[in-house]
C-alpha positions in Angstrom: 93.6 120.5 82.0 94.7 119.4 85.3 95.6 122.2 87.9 99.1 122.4 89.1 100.0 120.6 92.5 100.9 122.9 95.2 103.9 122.3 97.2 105.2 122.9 100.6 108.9 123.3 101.2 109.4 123.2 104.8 111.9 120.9 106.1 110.7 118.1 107.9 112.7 116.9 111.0 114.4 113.6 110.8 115.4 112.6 114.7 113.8 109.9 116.3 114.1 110.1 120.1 114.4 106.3 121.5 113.2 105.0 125.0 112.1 102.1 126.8 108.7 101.2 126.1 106.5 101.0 129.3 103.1 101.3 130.8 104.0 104.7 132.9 101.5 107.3 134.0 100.4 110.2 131.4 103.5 112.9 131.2 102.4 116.7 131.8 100.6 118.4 129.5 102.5 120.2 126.5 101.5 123.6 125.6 101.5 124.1 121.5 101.1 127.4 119.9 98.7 127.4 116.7 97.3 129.6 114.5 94.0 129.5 116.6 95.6 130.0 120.0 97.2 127.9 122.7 96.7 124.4 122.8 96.7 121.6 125.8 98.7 118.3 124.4 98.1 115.7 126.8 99.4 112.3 126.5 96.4 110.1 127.8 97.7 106.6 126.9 101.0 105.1 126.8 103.0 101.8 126.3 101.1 101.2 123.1 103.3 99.1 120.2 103.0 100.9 117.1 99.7 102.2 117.2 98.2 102.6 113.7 94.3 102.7 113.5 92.1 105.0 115.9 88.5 104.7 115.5 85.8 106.5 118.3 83.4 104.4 120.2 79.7 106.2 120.5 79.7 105.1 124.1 83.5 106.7 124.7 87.1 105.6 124.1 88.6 103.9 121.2 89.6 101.1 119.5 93.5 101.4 118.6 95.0 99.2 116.5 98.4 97.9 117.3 100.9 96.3 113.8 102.2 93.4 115.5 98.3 92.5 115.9 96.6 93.4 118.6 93.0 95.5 118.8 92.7 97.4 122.5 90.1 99.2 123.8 91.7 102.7 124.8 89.2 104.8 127.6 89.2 108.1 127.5 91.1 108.3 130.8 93.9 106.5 129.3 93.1 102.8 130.6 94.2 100.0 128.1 92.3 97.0 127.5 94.2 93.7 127.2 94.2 92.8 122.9 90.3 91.6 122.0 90.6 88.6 120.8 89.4 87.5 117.1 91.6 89.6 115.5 92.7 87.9 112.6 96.5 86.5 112.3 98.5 89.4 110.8 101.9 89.3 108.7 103.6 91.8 111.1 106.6 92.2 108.4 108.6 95.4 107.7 105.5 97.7 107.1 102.7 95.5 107.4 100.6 94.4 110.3 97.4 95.0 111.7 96.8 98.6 110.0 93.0 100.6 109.8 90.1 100.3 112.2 86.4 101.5 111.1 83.3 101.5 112.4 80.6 100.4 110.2 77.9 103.9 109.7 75.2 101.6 111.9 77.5 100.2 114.5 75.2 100.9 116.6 72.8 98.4 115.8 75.2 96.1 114.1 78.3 96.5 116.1 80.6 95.9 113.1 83.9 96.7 112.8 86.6 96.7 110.1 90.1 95.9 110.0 93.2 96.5 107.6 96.2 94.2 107.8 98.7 92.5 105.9 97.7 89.0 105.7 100.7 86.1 104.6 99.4 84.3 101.9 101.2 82.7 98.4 104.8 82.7 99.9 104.2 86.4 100.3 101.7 88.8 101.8 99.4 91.8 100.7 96.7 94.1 102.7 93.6 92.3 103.3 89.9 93.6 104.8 88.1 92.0 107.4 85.1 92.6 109.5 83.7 91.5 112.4 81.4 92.0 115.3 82.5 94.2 118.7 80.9 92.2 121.3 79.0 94.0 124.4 82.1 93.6 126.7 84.3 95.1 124.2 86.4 92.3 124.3 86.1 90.2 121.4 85.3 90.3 118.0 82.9 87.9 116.4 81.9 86.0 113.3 85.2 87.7 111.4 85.5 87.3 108.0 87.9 88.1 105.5 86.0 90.5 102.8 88.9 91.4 100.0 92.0 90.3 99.9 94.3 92.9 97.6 95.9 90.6 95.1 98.9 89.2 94.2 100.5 88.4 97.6 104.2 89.3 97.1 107.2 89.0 98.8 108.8 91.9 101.0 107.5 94.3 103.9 107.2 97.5 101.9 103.6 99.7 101.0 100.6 97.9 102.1 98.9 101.4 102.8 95.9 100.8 104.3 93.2 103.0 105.3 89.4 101.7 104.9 86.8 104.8 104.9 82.8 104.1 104.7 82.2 105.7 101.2 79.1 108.7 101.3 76.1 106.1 100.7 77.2 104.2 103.6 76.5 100.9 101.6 80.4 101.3 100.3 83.8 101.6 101.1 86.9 103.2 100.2 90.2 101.0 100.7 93.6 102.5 99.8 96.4 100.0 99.3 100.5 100.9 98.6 102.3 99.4 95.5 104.5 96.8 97.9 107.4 98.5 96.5 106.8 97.6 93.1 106.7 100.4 91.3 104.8 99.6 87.7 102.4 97.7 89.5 100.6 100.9 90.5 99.8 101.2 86.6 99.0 97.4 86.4 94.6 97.3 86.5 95.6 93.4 86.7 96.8 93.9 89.9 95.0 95.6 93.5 98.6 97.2 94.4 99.0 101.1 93.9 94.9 101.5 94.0 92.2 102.8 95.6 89.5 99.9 95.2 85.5 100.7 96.1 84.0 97.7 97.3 80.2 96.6 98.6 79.8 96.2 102.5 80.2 93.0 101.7 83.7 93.3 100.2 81.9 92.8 96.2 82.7 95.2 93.7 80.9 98.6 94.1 78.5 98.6 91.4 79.5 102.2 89.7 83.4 101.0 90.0 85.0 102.2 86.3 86.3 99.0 85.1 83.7 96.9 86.3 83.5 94.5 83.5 86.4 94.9 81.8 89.0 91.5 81.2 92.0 93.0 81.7 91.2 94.8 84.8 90.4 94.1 88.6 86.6 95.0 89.1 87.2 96.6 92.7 89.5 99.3 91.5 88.2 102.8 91.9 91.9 104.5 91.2 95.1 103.9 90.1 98.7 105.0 89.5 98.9 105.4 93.8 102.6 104.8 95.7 101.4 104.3 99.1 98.4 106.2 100.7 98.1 106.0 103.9 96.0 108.6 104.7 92.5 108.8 103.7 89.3 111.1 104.8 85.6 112.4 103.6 85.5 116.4 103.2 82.2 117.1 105.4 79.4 118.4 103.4 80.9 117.3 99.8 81.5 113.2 100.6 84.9 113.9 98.4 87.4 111.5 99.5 91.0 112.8 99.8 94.1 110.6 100.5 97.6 111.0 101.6 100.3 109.6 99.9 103.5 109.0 100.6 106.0 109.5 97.5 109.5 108.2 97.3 112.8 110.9 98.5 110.1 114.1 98.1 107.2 114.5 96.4 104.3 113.4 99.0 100.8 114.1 98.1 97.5 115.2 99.0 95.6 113.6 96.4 91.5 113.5 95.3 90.7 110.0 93.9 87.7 109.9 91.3 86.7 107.2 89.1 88.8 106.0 86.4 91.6 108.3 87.3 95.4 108.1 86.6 97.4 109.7 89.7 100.6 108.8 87.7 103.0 107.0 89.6 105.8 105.4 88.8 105.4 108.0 85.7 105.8 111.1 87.3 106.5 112.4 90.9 107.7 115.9 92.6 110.2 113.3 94.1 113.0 111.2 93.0 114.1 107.7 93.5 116.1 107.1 96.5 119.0 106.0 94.5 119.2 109.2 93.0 117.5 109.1 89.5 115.3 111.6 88.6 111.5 111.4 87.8 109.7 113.6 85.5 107.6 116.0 87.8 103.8 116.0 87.5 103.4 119.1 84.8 105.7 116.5 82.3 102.0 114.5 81.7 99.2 116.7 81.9 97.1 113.9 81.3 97.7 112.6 84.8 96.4 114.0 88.0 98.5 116.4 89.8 98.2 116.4 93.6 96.1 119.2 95.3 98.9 119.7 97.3 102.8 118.2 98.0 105.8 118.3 100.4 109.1 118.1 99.2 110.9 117.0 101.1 109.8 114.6 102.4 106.5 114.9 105.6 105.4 111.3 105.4 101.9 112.2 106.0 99.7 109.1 107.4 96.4 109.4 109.0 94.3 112.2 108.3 91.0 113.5 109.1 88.4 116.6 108.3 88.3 118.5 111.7 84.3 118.8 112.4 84.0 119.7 116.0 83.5 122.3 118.4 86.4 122.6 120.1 88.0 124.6 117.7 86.0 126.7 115.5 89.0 128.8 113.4 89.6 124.8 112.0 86.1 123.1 111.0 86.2 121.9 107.9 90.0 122.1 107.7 92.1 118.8 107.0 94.6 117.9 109.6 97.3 115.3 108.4 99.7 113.9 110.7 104.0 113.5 109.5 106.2 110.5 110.4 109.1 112.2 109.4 107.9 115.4 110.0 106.7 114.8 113.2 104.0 117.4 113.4 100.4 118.2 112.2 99.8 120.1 109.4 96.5 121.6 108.8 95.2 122.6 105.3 92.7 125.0 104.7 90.4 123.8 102.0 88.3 126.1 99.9 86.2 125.1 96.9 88.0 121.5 96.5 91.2 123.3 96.4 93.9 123.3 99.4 94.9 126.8 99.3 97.0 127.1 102.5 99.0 125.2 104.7 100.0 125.8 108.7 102.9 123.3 110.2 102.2 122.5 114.0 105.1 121.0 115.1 104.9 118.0 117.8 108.2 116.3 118.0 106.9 113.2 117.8 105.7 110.4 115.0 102.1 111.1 114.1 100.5 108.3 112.9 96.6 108.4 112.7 94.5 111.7 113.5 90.7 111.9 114.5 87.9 114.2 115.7 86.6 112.8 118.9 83.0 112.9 120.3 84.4 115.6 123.0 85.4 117.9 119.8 89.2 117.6 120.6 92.1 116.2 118.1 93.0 112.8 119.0 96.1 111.4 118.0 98.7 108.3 117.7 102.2 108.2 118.3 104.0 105.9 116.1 107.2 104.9 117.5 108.9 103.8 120.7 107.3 106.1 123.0 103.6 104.8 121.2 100.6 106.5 122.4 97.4 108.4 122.8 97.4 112.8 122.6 94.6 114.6 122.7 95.0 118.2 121.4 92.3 120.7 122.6 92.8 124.4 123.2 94.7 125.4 126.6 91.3 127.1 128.0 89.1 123.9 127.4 90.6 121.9 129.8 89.7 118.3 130.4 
């Protein structure tokens, strides 16, 4: 029988604090108490537009993915690239744009890249997968091609997810895509929306995918019954994929997809519908999967990632998950595949995407109008 979901109840803040958007020099550094001491918050980049996707370059820096479309090569000191070009057109609609960024497992030697994005196709639009080569100037990508494209296209700007995480084997990767905002589509195996679809390097159909074969099913689809997960990450040592979802008014999730399984949305949720109606809570349907852990209310938790480095030794192996709404970091300590604590850091500002760097510090976006590059590293470590 499925395990209980746990939940946090800590009220996440709602103000948004609106400026001008400009190119200025990094602000001061910011001084953040945590459970493992004082940390240094720098801002390193600003004058980004909706950052969304981080990924670390072996050689240093980052690529950083902007929604209105643009890919930019961010240096560790905080210089911007002007936007690569061959980044393919994006719908930059409500929600959608240019999303995720990856780095293929042999980049390397291969120099591939892949993207996220909401592509307008059909009269509508849904989250796509490309990839492409990262040329030696880092300022181009080459010989793109589009590898899935999450079907139907519908109308609106609402739930495209979209992270994109190289799967264990490194032949294989994990794509998480929202429901668009309809609901019952999420339970649909006719449609992509509301899944978490396994696919080839290639973009085929991983070969161990659950409905592979079946008519009344798409073959990509790994899990189902998804709202819109925009967070997704590997637990070090296990491969396990988490994902973090966002649910409707409440009720967001930490969630651990596996073959085949039924995460129950629009059927049940810790949340309710933001007109009001209630939805039966997860323990309604113990036949679905419960989260491993929740927030009501609402955190809007987005990027994510396994903290692995040095840095900070109290938090290897811990998931860090940045809030929207929340505007902090939460970090969950995870024991035997189970989440069993939770510490809030707050930030103040709109965390978008969170990653380990090479240097062993937390790297993070800022998603709004003050968009931009942190790096969080305890106070004695300096720069």
């Amino acid at each position: 029988m499925p395990v209980p979901a746990a939940v946090s109840t800590r009220t996440a803040a709602a103000a948004l604090t609106l400026c001008a958007l400009l190119a200025a020099p990094a602000a001061a550094q910011e001084r953040v108490e945590t459970s493992a001491g004082p940390m240094r918050l720098d801002t390193v980049a600003q004058g980004l537009v909706h950052p969304w996707g981080i990924a670390a370059l072996p050689g240093g820096g980052f690529l950083v993915t902007e929604r209105p479309g643009r890919l930019r090569h961010v240096r560790a000191d905080g210089a911007v690239s002007p936007p690569l070009a061959g980044v393919p057109a994006v719908a930059d609609v409500g929600q959608g744009g240019l999303l995720d960024v990856t780095l293929a497992p042999d980049f390397a030697a291969s120099r591939e890249v892949y993207l996220t994005f909401a592509e307008a196709r059909g009269g509508g639009a849904a989250t796509s997968l490309a990839r492409g080569r990262l040329d030696e100037s880092l300022t181009a990508l080459e010989d793109v091609a589009i590898l899935f494209r999450a079907e139907p296209a519908l109308s609106g700007g609402r739930h495209f997810g979209s992270r994109v995480v190289v799967a264990p084997d490194g032949a294989s990767l994990f794509v998480t895509l929202g429901d668009r905002g309809a609901d019952e589509s999420a339970q649909d195996l006719r449609q992509h929306h509301g899944k978490v679809v396994r696919l080839t390097r290639d973009g085929a159909p991983f070969a161990q995918n659950p409905f592979l074969g079946r008519a009344d099913a798409r073959p990509e689809i790994w899990s189902f019954g998804h709202r819109n997960p925009q967070g997704a990450a590997l637990e070090p040592g296990t491969g396990r994929l988490f994902t973090a979802e966002m649910g409707p008014r409440g009720g967001d999730e930490i969630n651990a997809p596996e073959p085949g399984a039924n995460f129950g949305w629009p059927l049940v949720s810790d949340g309710s519908q933001y007109s009001g109606i209630p939805i039966p809570d997860h323990m309604t349907d113990t036949g679905l999967e419960p989260p491993l852990w929740g927030w009501v209310p609402s955190f809007s938790p987005s990027g994510m990632d396994f903290y692995d480095g040095d840095l900070i030794p109290a938090w290897r192996g811990d998931l860090v998950v940045g809030a929207l709404s929340g505007q902090a970091l939460a970090r969950l300590d995870v024991e035997g595949g189970r989440i069993v604590s939770e510490e809030i850091i707050p930030l103040g500002r709109r965390i978008r995407a969170v990653t380990t760097g090479p240097d062993g510090a937390l790297w993070l976006l800022v998603d709004d109008d003050r968009g931009a590059l942190l790096r969080l590293a305890p106070a004695e470590a300096g720069r």
